[in-house]
C-alpha positions as a Python dict, from the first residue, in 0.01 Angstrom:
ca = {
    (1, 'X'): (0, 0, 0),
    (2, 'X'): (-271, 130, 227),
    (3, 'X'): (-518, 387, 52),
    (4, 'X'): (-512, 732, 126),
    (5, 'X'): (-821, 835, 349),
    (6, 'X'): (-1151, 973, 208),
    (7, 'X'): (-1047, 1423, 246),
    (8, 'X'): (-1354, 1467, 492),
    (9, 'X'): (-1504, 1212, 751),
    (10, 'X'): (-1845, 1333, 778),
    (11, 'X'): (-2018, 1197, 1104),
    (12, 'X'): (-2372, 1191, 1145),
    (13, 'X'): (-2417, 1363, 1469),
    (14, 'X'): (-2183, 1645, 1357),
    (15, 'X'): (-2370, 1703, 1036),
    (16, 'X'): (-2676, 1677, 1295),
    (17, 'X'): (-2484, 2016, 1448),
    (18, 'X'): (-2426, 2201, 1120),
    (19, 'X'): (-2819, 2168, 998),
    (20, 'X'): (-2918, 2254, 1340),
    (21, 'X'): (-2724, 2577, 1325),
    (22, 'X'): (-2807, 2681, 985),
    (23, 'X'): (-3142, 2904, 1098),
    (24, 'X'): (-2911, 3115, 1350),
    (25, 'X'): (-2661, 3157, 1054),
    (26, 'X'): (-2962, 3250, 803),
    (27, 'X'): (-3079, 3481, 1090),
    (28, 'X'): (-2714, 3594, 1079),
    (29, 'X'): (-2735, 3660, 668),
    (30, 'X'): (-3079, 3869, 730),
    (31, 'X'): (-2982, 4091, 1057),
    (32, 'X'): (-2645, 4171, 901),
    (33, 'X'): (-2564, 4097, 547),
    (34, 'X'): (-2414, 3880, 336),
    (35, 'X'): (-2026, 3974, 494),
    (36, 'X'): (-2211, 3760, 806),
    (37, 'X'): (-2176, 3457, 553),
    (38, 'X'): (-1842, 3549, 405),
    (39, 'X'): (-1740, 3515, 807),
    (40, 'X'): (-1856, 3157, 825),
    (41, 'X'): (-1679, 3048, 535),
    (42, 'X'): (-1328, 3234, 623),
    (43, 'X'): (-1352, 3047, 942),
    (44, 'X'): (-1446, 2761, 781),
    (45, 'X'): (-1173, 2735, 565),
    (46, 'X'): (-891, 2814, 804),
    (47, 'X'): (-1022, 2563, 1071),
    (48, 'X'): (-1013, 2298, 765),
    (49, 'X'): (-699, 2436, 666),
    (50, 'X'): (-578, 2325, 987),
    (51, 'X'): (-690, 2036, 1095),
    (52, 'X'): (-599, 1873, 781),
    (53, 'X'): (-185, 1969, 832),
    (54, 'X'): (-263, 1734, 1146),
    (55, 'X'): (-463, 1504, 1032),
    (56, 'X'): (-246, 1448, 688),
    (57, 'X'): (41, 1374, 883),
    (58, 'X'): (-114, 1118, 1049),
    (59, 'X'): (-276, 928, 744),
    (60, 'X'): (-641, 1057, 870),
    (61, 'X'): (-911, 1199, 714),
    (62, 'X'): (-1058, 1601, 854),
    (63, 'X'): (-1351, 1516, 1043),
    (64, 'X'): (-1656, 1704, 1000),
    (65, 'X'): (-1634, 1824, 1341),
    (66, 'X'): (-1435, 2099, 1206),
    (67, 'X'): (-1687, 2277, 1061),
    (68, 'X'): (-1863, 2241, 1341),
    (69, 'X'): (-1558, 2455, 1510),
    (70, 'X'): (-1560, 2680, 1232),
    (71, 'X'): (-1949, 2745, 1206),
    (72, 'X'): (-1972, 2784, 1564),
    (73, 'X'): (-1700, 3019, 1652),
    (74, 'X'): (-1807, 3231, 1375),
    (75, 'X'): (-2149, 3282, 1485),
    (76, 'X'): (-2001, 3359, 1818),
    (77, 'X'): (-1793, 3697, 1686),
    (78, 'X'): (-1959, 4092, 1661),
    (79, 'X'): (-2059, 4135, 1311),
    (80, 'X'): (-1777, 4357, 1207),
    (81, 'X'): (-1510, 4160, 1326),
    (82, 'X'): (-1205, 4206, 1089),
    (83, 'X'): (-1133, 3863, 891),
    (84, 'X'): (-784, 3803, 959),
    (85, 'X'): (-926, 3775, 1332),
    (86, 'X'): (-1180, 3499, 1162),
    (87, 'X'): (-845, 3346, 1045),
    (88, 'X'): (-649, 3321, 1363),
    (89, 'X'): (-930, 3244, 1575),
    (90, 'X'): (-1011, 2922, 1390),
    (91, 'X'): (-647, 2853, 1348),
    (92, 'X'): (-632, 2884, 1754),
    (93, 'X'): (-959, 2664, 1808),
    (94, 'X'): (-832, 2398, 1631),
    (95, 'X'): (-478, 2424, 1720),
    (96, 'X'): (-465, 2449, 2049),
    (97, 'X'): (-819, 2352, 2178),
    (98, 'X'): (-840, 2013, 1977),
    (99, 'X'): (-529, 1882, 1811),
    (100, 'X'): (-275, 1988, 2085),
    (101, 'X'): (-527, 1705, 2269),
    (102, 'X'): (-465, 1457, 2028),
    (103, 'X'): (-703, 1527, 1800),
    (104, 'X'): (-1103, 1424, 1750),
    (105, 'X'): (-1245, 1287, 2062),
    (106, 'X'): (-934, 1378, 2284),
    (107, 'X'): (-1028, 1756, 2314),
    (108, 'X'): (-1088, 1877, 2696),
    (109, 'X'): (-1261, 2216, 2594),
    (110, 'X'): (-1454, 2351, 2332),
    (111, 'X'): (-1255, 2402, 2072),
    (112, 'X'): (-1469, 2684, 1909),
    (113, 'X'): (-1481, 2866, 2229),
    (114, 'X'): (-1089, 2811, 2328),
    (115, 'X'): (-1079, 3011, 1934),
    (116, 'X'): (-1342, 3306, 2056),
    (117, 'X'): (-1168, 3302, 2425),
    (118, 'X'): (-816, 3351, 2211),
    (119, 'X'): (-961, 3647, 2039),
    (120, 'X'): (-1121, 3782, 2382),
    (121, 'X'): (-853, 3828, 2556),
    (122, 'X'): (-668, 3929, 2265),
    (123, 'X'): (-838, 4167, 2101),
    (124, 'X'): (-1084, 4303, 2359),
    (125, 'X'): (-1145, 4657, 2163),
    (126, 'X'): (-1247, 4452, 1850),
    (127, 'X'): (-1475, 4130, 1975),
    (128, 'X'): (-1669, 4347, 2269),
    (129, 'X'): (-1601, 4763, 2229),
    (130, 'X'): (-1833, 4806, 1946),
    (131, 'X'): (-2172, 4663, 1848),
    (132, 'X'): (-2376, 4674, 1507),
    (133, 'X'): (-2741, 4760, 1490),
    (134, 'X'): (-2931, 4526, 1330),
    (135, 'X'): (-3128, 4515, 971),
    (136, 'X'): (-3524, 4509, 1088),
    (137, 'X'): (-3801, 4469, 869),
    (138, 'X'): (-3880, 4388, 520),
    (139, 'X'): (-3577, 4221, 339),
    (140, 'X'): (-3375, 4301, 629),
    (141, 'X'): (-3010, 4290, 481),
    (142, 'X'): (-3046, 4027, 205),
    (143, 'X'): (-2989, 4301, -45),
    (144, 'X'): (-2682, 4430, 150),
    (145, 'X'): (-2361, 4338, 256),
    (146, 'X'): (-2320, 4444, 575),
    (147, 'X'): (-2483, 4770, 785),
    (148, 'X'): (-2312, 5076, 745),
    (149, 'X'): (-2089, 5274, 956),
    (150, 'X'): (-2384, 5478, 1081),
    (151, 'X'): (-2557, 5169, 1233),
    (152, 'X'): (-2234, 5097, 1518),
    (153, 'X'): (-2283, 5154, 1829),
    (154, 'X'): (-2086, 5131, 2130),
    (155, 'X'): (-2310, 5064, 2410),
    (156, 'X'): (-2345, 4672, 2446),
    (157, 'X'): (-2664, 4552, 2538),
    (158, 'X'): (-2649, 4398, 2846),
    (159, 'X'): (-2470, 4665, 3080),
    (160, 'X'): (-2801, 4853, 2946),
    (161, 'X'): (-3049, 4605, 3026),
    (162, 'X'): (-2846, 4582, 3352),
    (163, 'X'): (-2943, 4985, 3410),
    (164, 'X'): (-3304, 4882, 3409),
    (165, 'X'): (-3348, 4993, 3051),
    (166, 'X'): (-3715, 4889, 2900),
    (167, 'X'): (-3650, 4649, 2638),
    (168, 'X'): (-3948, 4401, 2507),
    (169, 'X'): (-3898, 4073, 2525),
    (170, 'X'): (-4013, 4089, 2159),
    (171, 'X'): (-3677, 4245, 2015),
    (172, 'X'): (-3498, 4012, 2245),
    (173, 'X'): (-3666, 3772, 2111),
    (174, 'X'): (-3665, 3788, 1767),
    (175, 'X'): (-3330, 3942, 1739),
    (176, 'X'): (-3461, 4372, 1692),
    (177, 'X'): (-3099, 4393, 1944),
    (178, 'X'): (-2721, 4392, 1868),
    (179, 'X'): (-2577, 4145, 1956),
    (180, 'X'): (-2270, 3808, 1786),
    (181, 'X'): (-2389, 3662, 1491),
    (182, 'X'): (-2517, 3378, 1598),
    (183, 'X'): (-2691, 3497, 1894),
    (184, 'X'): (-2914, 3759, 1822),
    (185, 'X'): (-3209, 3616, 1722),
    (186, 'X'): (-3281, 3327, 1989),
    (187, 'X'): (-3626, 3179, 1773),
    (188, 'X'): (-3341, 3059, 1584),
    (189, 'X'): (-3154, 2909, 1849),
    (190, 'X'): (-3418, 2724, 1978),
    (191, 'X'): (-3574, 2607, 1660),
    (192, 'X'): (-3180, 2476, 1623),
    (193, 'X'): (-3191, 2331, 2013),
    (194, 'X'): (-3557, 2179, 1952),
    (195, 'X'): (-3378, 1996, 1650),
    (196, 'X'): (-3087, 1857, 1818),
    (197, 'X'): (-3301, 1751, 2087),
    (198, 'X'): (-3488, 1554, 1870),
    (199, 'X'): (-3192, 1390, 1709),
    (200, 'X'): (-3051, 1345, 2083),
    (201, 'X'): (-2801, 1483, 1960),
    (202, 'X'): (-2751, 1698, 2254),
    (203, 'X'): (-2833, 1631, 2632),
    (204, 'X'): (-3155, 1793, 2765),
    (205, 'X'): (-3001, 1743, 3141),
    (206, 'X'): (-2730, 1994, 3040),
    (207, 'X'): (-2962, 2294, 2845),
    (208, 'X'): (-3184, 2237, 3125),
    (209, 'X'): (-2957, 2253, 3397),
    (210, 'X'): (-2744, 2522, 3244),
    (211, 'X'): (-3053, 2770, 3170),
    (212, 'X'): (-3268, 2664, 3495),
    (213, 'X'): (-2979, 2729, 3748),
    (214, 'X'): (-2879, 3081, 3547),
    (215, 'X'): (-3260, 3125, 3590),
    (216, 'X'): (-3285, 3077, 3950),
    (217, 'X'): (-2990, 3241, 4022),
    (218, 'X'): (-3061, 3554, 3822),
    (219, 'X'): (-3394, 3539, 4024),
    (220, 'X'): (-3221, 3484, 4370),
    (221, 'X'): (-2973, 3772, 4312),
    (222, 'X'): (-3332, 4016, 4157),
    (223, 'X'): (-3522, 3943, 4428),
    (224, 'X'): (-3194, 4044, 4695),
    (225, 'X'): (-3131, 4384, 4474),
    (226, 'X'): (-2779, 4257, 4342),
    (227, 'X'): (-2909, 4170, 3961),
    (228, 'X'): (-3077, 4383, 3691),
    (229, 'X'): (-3242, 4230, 3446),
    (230, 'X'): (-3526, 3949, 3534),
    (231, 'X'): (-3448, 3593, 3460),
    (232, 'X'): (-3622, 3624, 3124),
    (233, 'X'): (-3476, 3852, 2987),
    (234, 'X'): (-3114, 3757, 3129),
    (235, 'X'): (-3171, 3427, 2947),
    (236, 'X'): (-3244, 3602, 2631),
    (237, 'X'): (-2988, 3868, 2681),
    (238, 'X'): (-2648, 3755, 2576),
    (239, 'X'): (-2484, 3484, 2412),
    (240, 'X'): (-2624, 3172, 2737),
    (241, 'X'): (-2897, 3059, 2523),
    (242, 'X'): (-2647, 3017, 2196),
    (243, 'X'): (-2400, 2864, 2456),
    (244, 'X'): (-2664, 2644, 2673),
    (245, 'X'): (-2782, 2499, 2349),
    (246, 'X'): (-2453, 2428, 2115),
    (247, 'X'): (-2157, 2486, 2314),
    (248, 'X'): (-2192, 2326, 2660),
    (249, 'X'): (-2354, 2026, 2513),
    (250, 'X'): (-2025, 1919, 2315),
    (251, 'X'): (-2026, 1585, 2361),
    (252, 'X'): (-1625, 1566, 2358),
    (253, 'X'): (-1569, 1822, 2629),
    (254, 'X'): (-1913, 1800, 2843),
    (255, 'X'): (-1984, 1515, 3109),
    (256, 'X'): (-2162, 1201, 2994),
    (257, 'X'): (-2312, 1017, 3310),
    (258, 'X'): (-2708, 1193, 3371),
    (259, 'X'): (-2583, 1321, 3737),
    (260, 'X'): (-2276, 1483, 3569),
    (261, 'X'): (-2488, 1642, 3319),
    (262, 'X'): (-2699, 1785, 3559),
    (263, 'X'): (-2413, 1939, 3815),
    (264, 'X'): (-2203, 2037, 3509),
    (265, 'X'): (-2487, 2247, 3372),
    (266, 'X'): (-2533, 2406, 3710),
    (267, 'X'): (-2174, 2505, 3716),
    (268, 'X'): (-2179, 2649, 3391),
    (269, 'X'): (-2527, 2851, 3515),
    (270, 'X'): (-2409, 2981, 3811),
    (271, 'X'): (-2076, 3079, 3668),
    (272, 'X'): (-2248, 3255, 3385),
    (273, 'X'): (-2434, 3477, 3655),
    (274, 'X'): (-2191, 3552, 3861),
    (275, 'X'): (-1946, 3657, 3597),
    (276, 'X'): (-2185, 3861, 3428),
    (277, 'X'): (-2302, 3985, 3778),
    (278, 'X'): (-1980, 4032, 3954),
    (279, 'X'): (-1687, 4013, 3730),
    (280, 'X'): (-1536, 4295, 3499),
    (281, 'X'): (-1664, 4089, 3208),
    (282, 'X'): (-2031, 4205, 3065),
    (283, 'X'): (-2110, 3836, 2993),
    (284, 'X'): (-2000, 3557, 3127),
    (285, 'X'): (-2117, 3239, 2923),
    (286, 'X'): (-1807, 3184, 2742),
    (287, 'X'): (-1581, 3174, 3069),
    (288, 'X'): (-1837, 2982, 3205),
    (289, 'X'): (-1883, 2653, 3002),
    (290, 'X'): (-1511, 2669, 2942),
    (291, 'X'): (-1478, 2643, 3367),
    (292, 'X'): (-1742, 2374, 3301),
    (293, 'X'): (-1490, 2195, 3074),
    (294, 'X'): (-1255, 2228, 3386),
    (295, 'X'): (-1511, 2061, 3637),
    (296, 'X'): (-1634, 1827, 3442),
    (297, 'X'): (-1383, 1560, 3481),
    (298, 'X'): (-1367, 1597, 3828),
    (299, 'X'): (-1719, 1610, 3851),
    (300, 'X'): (-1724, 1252, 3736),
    (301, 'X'): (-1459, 1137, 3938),
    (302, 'X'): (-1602, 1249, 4242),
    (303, 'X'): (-1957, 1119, 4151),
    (304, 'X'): (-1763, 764, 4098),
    (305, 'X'): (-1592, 799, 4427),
    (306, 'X'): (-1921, 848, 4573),
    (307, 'X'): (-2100, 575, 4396),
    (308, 'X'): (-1820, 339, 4509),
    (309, 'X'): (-1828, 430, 4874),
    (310, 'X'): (-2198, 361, 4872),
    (311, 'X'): (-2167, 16, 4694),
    (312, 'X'): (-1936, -88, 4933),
    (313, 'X'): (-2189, -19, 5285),
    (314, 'X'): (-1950, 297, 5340),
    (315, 'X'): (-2070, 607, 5462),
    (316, 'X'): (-2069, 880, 5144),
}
């Protein structure tokens, strides 16, 4: 009789993730409240919860991974999102963006952001029509729950910073903005990037390529009058540094060969400008490292193509 598998498969690289994360989800706790934290564990749950009516059926253990899904998506959603949207989302994400694959390792997006797409498109009103201000200073909201109603707004803050509004690159900075969960204050985000770095854990060709060609195009497009913002503060607007640093660097759904790093981080950077530029979307990272999951394969394959036709004396 074969013995039933251990309930959770912890891998190192994923619990690598999680610990990297944690600042951005204590920033989460102090800009917002504790209800940021009861967000993280409802999606949490439900992505567990899920993966293991898969995984049971198939004598498998849940992989750790999914809290990865769960911790991520959640720190991608508006603080006040309602938590039956926590539910579904996390139920979508690992649904249909990693066991409708096959499961771990088979997955050709992100599954958290195949989840926050879900709810995008879904319920547009609720993810992007209102925004919450911020605790700042002192305690911030450790002693609270969550703001109150009188601290929503509606305006989202890049369309403003698009209008050529003067915003310090101190409260973008630090996280004095509205903004998801996760992404508001981006000293967190990098102090989580600078860790999985470390731990090459995640690729430096793809953060680099991703924030350097979002960069140069935000510059480009600045310097012709089509773009607002300069390319510092676009990086630090928005939800491309959170994205650049723990979504596009999935090592399932992102490319693995240096070359394909670089060019799939490039796609994802342009995308991201153009989208948020251009399209009727006010930001554009999501759409854009989920297009990256699109390329990427055939990114590879035409690299390979290329490679070959050079081995063999053959003009590329």
């Amino acid at each position: 009789m074969r013995p039933s598998p251990r309930l959770v498969r912890w891998q190192p690289n994923m619990v690598a993730v999680l610990k990297a994360v944690a600042p951005a989800g204590l920033a989460a706790v102090y800009y917002y409240g504790w209800r940021a934290l009861a967000v993280v564990a409802v999606t949490n749950a439900f992505a567990f919860a899920t993966e293991y009516a898969f995984t049971r059926r198939r004598g498998e253990s849940v992989t750790s991974a999914a809290f990865v899904t769960g911790t991520l998506l959640a720190l991608s959603l508006p603080p006040a999102v309602p938590f039956w949207m926590c539910a579904v989302g996390a139920v979508v994400a690992i649904g249909f963006g990693k066991e409708l694959f096959g499961g771990m390792g088979r997955n050709v997006y992100n599954p958290a952001l195949v989840g926050r797409a879900f709810l995008y498109v879904s319920f547009p009103v609720a993810i992007t029509g209102t925004w919450t201000e911020p605790f700042w200073g002192g305690v911030g909201g450790l002693t609270a729950w969550a703001p109150g109603a009188d601290a929503v707004t509606s305006a989202t803050l890049l369309p403003v910073l698009a209008q050529g509004a003067p915003i310090g690159l101190s409260a973008l900075f630090w996280g004095a903005m509205p903004g998801s969960l996760g992404e508001t204050c981006k000293a967190a985000v990098l102090l989580g990037g600078a860790y999985l770095l470390w731990r090459r854990v995640a690729s430096w060709e793809i953060v680099a390529s991703v924030l350097g060609s979002f960069a140069v195009l935000t510059g480009v497009l600045r310097t012709a009058g089509l773009a607002g913002p300069d390319p510092l503060r676009a990086v630090l607007a928005g939800g491309i540094l959170y994205g650049a640093v723990f979504m596009a660097t999935d090592p399932v759904s992102a490319n693995r060969t240096r070359a394909g790093k670089v060019l799939y981080g490039c796609v994802i950077g342009t995308a991201a400008v153009l989208i948020r530029e251009f399209g009727n979307f006010p930001e554009g990272a999501m759409f854009a490292i989920l297009l990256g999951n699109t390329f990427g394969p055939i990114i590879e394959e035409a690299l390979a193509a290329w490679k070959a036709r050079r081995a063999g004396g053959q003009p590329a």
